[in-house]
N, C-alpha and C positions, 0 to 999 in steps of 0.2 A: 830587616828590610825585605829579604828574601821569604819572609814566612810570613811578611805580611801580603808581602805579591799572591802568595802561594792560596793564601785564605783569601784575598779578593775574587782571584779565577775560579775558584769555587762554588762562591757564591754569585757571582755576575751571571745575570739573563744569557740568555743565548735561544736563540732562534730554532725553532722544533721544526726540523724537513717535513716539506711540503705541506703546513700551512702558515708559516710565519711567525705564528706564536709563539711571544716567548715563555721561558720556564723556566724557574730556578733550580742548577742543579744541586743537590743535597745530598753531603756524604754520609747522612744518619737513615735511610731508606724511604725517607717522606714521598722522592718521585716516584717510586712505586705506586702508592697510596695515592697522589694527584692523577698518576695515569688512571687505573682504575676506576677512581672518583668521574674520570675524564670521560670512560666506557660507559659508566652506569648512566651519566649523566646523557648519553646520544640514546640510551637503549631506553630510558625512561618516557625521553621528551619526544621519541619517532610516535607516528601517529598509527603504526601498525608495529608489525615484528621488524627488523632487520638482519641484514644477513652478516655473517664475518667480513665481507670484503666491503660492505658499506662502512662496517665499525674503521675496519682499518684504515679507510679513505679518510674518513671523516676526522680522525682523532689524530691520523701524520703518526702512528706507533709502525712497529715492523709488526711484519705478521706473526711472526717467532713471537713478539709480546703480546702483543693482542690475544693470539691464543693463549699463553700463559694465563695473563690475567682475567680471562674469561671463564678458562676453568675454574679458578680461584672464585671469582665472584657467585659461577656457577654451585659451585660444593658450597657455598655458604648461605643457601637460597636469594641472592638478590637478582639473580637474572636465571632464568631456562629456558630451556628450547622447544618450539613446537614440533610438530610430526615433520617439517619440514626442514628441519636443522636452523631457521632461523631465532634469533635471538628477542626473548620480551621479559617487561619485569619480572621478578622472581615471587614465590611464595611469602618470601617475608612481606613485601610490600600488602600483599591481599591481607597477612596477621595482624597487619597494622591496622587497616584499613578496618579490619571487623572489631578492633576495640572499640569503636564508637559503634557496633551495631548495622553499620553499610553495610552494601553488599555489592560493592565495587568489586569487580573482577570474579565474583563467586564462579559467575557458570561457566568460566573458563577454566577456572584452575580443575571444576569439576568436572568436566567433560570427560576425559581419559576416566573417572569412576563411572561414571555413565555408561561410557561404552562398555566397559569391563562385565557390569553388571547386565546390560543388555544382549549382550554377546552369550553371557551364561545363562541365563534363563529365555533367552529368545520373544520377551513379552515387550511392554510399553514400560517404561522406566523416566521418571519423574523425579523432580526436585523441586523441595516446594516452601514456601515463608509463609510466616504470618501475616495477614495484612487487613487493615479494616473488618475485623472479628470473623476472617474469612482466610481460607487456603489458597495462595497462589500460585501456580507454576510459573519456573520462571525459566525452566531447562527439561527438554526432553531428550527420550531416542528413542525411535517407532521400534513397535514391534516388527518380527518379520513375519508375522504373521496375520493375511487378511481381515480375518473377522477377529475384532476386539481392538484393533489399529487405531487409534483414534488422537487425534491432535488437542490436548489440555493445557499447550500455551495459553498462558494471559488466562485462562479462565478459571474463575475463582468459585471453590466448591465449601460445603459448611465445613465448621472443626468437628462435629460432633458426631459425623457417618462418613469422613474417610479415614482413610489408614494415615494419611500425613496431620491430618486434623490431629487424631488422637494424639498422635505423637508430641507433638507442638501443647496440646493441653496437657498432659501429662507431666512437661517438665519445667511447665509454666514460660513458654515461649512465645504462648495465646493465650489470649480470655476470651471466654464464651460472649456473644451477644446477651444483652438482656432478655426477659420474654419466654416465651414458650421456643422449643427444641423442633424446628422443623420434622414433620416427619415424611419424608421421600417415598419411603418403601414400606413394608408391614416388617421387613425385618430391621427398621430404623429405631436407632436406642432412642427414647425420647425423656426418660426421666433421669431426674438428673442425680436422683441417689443413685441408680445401676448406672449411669454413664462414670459415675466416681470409683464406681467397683469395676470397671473396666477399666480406667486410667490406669490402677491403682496396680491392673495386673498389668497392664502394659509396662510400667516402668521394671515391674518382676523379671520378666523375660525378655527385657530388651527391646521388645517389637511390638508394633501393632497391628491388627488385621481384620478385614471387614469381608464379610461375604453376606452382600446383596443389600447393601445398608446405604448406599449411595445410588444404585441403579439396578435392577435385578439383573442377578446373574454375574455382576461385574465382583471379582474377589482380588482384594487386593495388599499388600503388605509394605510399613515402612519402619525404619531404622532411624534414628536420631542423626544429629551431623551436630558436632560442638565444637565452641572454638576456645582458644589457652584459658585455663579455668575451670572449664566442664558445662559451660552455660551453652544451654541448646539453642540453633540458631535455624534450624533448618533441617527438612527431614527428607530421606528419599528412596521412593518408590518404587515397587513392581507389581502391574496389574494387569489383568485379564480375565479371560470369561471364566466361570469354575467351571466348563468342564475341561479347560488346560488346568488350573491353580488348583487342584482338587486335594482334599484334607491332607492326604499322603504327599504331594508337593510343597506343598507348605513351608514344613520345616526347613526342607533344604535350601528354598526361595529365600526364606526367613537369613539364612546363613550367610549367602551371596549379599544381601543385601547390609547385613551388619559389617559383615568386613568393609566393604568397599563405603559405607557410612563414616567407619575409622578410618579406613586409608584416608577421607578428605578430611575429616576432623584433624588428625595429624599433619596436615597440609594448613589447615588454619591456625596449629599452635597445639592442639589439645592433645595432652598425656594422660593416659587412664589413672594412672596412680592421682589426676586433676580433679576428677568427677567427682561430686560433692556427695555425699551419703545419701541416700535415701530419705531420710527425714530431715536434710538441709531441700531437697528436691521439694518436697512436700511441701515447705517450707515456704519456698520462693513463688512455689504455684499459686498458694493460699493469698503469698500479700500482690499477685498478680489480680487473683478474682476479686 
């Protein structure tokens, strides 16, 4: 009778301080898990970031748990922090999100590569999708520098004469329009046997790069972005006039920018040992065109 008493108090509701709700307490560590569930579930559904003392308002946890379980959720990508210490969903949510192909939350979780990448090369720095057989920006950070500054939000350039274009054809992320191959400039590739033999070395070395082939003068270079798998989703840029990005820049540009490609790839999931061979690449390009 006594150890039935004992298992009833156990399991009986009781009333969570300061908001009423009740919870069952569980001596196998399930209320852990509820609480947590409890956090993720304020920090998914707020309509911006929030902060620790709204989580703990909100959810009647002590602050001693609240932080506990925050870190926890934190180290396990479902929630992180902005520059602000507030709290918004975490990175897994976004890896979810780009298995269907969205690009829900993309330019945020990218932003910190952005900055990184603009910070070290000091130029315009882009991120860019496929869309309607066209390159689109969908995330900047200005140059700091006057001349070559220039705003490529929303506006959509060919695949076939920028550095993001190539990218995105190369590992079949894009298809080419049908038709003849605009030509921009006199240094714009327009056929499409040499435009094949420049993908071809694009995927060789990682990166792509255009000097004067979208607008004279303008030289610019991008790096793939993939997410769990190795499937390119997204490419991102640095560009300016050549007489900043000049032959001997390049490379180095070229560097900054593939790291900070992987740093967000690795944030949407993708593990190099993932990327699919070279002639799986080719592969998928083909049954794109």
């Amino acid at each position: 009778m006594e150890l039935a008493a004992r298992n009833y108090a156990a399991k009986r509701p009781r009333r969570e301080p300061h908001t009423g709700r009740h919870v069952v307490s569980s001596p196998n560590g399930t209320q852990a898990v509820d609480r947590a569930a409890r956090l993720l579930t304020e920090v998914v559904h707020a309509p911006g970031s929030v902060t620790f003392t709204e989580l703990a308002a909100a959810t009647g946890l002590a602050k001693s748990t609240t932080s506990r379980l925050l870190l926890a959720l934190e180290r396990n990508g479902l929630v992180r922090r902005d520059d602000a210490g507030r709290f918004r969903p975490g990175e897994m949510f976004v890896r979810f999100a780009w298995r269907g192909g969205a690009e829900a939350g993309l330019t945020e979780v990218a932003q910190p590569c952005l900055d990184r990448l603009g910070a070290a090369t000091g130029e315009t720095v882009n991120l860019g999708v496929g869309r309607d057989g066209m390159v689109e920006q969908i995330a900047q950070v200005d140059s700091g520098y006057l001349i070559g500054a220039m705003n490529w939000l929303g506006r959509a350039v060919p695949l076939h004469c920028s550095a993001a274009g190539k990218v995105l054809l190369a590992h079949g992320a894009a298809k080419l329009p049908a038709g003849r191959l605009e030509r921009r400039t006199e240094q714009t590739i327009t056929g499409r046997a040499a435009l094949e033999e420049e993908l071809a070395a694009v995927r060789e070395r990682g990166y792509a790069v255009i000097d004067g082939e979208l607008e004279p003068g303008l030289v610019a270079v991008a790096a793939p972005v993939r997410r769990d798998g190795g499937a390119v989703v997204a490419a991102l840029s640095v560009s300016g006039p050549g007489n900043r990005l000049t032959p001997a820049q390049i490379a180095d540009v070229a560097l900054h920018c593939m790291a900070e490609a992987s740093a967000l790839s690795a944030i949407l999931g993708h593990r190099p040992d993932a990327t699919p061979p070279a002639s799986q690449q080719q592969a998928q390009k083909e049954g794109a065109a």
